[in-house]
C-alpha positions in Angstrom: 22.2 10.6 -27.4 24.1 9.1 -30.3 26.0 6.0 -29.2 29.4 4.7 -29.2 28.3 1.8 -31.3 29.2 -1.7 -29.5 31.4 -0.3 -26.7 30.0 0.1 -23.4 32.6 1.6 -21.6 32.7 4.3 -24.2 29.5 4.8 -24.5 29.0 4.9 -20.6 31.6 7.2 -20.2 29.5 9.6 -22.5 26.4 8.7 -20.5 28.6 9.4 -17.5 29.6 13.2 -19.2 26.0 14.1 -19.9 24.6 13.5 -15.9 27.9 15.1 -14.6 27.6 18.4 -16.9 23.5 18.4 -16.1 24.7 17.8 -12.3 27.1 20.8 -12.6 25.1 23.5 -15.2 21.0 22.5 -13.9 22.0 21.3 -10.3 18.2 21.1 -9.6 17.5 18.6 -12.4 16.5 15.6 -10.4 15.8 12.9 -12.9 18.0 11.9 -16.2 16.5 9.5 -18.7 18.1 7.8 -21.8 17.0 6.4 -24.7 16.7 2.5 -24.6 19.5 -0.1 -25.3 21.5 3.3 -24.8 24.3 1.8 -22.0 25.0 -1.4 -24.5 25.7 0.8 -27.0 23.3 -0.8 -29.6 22.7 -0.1 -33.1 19.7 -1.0 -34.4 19.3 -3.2 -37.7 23.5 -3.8 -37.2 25.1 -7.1 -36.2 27.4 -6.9 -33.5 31.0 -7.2 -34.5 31.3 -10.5 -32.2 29.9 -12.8 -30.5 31.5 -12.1 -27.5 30.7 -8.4 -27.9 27.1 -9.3 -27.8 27.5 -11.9 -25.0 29.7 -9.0 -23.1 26.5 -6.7 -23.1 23.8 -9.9 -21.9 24.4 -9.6 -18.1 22.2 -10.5 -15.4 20.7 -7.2 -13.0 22.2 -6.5 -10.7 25.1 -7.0 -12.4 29.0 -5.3 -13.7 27.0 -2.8 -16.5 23.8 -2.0 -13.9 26.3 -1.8 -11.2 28.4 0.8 -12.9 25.5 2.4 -13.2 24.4 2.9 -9.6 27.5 4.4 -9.4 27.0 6.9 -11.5 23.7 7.8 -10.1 25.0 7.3 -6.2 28.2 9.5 -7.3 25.8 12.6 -8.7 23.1 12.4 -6.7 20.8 12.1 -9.3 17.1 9.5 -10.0 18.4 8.1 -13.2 17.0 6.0 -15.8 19.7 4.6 -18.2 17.5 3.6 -21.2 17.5 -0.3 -21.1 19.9 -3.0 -21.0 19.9 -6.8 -22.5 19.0 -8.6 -19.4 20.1 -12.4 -19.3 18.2 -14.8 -16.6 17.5 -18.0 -16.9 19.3 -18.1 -20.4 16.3 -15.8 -21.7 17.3 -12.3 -22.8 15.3 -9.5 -22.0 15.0 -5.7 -22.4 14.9 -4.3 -19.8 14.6 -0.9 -17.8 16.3 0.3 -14.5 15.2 3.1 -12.4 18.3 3.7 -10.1 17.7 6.4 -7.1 20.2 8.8 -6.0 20.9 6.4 -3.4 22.7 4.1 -6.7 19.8 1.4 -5.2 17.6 0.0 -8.2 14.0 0.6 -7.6 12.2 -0.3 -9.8 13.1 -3.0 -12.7 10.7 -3.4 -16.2 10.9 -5.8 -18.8 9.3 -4.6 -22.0 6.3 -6.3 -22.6 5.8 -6.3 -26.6 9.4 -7.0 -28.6 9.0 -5.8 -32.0 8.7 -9.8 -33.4 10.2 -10.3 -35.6 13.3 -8.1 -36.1 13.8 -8.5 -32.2 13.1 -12.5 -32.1 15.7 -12.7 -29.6 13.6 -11.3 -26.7 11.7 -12.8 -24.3 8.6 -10.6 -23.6 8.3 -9.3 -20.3 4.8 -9.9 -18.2 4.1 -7.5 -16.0 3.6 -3.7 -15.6 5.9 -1.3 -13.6 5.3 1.4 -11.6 7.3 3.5 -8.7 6.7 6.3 -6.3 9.2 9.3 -5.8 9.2 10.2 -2.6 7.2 13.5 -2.4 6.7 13.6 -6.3 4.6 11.3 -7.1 4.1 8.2 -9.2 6.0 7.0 -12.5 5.1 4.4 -14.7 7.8 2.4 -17.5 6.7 1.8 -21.2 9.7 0.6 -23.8 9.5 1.7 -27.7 6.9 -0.8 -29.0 4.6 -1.1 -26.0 3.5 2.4 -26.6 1.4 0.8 -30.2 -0.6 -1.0 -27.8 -3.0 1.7 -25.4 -3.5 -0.8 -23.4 -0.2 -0.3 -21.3 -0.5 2.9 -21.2 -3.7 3.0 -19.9 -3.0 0.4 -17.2 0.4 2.2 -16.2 -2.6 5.4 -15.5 -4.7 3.1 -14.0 -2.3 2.0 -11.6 -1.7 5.5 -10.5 1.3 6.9 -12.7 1.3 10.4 -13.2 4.5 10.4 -15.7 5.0 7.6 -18.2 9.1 7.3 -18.9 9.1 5.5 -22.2 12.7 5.6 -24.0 12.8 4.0 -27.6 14.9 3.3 -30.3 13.5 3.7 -33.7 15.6 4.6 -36.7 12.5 3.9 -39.3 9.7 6.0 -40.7 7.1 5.4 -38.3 8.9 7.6 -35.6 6.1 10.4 -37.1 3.7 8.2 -35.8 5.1 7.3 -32.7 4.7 11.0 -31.9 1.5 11.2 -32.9 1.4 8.4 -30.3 3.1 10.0 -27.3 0.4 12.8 -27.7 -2.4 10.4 -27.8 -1.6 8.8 -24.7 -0.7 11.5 -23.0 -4.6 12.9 -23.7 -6.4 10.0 -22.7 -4.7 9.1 -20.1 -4.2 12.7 -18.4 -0.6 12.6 -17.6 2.6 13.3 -18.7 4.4 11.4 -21.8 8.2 11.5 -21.6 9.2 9.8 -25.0 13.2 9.6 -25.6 14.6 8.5 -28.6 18.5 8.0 -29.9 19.8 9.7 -32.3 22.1 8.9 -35.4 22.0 6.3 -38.0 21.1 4.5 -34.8 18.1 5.9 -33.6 15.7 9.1 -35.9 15.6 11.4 -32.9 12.8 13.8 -32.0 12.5 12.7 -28.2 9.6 15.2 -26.9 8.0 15.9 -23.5 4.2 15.9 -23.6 1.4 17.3 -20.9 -1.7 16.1 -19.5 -3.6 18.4 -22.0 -1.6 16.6 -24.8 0.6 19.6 -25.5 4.4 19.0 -26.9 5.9 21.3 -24.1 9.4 19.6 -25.7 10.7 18.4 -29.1 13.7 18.0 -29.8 15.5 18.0 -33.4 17.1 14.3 -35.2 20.0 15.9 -33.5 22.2 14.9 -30.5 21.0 17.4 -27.5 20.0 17.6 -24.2 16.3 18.6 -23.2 15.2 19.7 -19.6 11.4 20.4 -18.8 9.9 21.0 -15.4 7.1 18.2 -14.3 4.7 19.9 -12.5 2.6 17.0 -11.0 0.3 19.2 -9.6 -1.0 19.3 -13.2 -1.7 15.9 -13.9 -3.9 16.1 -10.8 -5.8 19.5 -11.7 -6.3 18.2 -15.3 -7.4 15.2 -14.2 -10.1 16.9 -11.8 -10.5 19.8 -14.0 -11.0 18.1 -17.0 -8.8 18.2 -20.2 -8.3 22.0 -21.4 -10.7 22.2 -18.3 -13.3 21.1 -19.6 -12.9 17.3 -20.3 -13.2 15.2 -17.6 -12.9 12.1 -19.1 -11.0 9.6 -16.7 -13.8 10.6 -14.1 -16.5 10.1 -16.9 -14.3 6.9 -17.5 -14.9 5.7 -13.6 -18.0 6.5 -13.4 -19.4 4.8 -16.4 -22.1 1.5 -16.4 -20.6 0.1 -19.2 -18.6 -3.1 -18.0 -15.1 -3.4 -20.2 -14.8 -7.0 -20.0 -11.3 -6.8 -20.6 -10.7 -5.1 -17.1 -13.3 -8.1 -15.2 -16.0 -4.9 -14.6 -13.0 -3.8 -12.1 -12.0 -0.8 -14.5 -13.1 1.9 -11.4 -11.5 1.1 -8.3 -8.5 1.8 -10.6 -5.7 4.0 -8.1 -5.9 6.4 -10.7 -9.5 7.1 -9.7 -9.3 7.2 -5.5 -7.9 10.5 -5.3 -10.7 12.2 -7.8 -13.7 14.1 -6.7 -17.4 13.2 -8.3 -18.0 14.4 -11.3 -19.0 18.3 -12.2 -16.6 19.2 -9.4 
């Protein structure tokens, strides 16, 4: 989505159009997700036109733009995930992602853990990993723009259990090619889905894409301003993982069951979440 750049209630009013029109046309869509700093209406590498526009979009969760935003999800019955929002607590400013349930109750709350220092200086990095359950889909894990350049997170979201990683980002600068390349990475070595969503417009290069356990692009969308819808089926993540990659590759069991000790994970790397539900190797 390209935003209204610096107005909120604009720019939520468009987020606003897009979940009633998905509510209305794909009525069995249960999940939106938008790209990050998306509600704020933030354009990257542009100074705000005010200081009081930028303190106007540093509010505290739950608070008057998160709170609109339950709304919204309560109103169309929808799980949604608004991008992020500039979090102020403590008179540190975070960036930080909501997961709001059709309910409009916030379930699950992640602070991004790796700012892009220096160009975003004024965030505070988060310091802990987020993950949240579905009721009868399964598990979701959180990852913000530059957190996916480190594996680690990734890898740790899987570890704890997550079946789908949301990750919305905001990156206007050549490295979005890699950042796919990325998205495809992770979604290989860690078995599980990759949902990467990026803005679009001089504020954000675009080509959000959907990724499956195998590491197949099952989405990609153009540097344009669209809407793409994918089926999930979680029964995959837990075939592929079993299976093997491509059925063959069973490399989070080989992973579980190796004697190397990562010290890195304390020699605790296999009694992972990720790992209770999987059968011995060869089966």
């Amino acid at each position: 989505m390209s935003v209204v750049p610096w107005d909120v209630d604009a720019t939520v009013e468009k987020m606003a159009g897009f979940v009633r029109d998905l509510a209305r046309s794909v009525p069995w869509v249960e999940l939106v997700v938008f790209h990050e700093l998306a509600a704020p209406g933030v354009m990257q590498f542009s100074t705000p036109p005010s200081p009081q526009v930028l303190a106007g979009v540093q509010q505290s969760i739950p608070g008057p733009l998160s709170d609109r935003l339950c709304a919204l999800a309560r109103k169309e019955k929808r799980w949604l995930l608004p991008g992020s929002l500039y979090e102020l607590e403590d008179g540190k400013l975070f960036n930080t992602a909501i997961v709001i349930s059709p309910a409009g109750e916030i379930v699950a709350k992640y602070r991004k853990l790796f700012p892009w220092y220096p160009f975003e200086a004024e965030f505070t990095a988060g310091d802990e990993f987020c993950v949240f359950d579905i009721p009868g889909i399964g598990r979701f894990g959180l990852s913000i723009c530059y957190d996916m350049w480190f594996p680690e997170t990734v890898r740790t979201l899987a570890w704890l259990g997550a079946e789908v990683v949301l990750h919305p980002t905001l990156t206007t600068s050549g490295d979005r090619e890699l950042e796919l390349v990325l998205g495809q990475s992770h979604a290989i070595t860690n078995q599980c889905y990759f949902v990467d969503i990026n803005g679009v417009g001089p504020w954000g290069g675009g080509y959000s894409q959907i990724i499956d356990p195998d590491g197949r692009v099952v989405q990609r969308a153009s540097g344009q301003e669209t809407v793409v819808t994918e089926i999930l089926d979680l029964d995959r993540v837990t075939r592929t993982r079993e299976l093997g990659t491509l059925g063959m590759t069973q490399s989070l069991k080989n992973l579980r069951d190796s004697r190397v000790t990562f010290p890195q994970y304390g020699g605790e790397f296999a009694r992972g979440e990720v790992f209770k539900k999987l059968k011995p190797e060869g089966t």
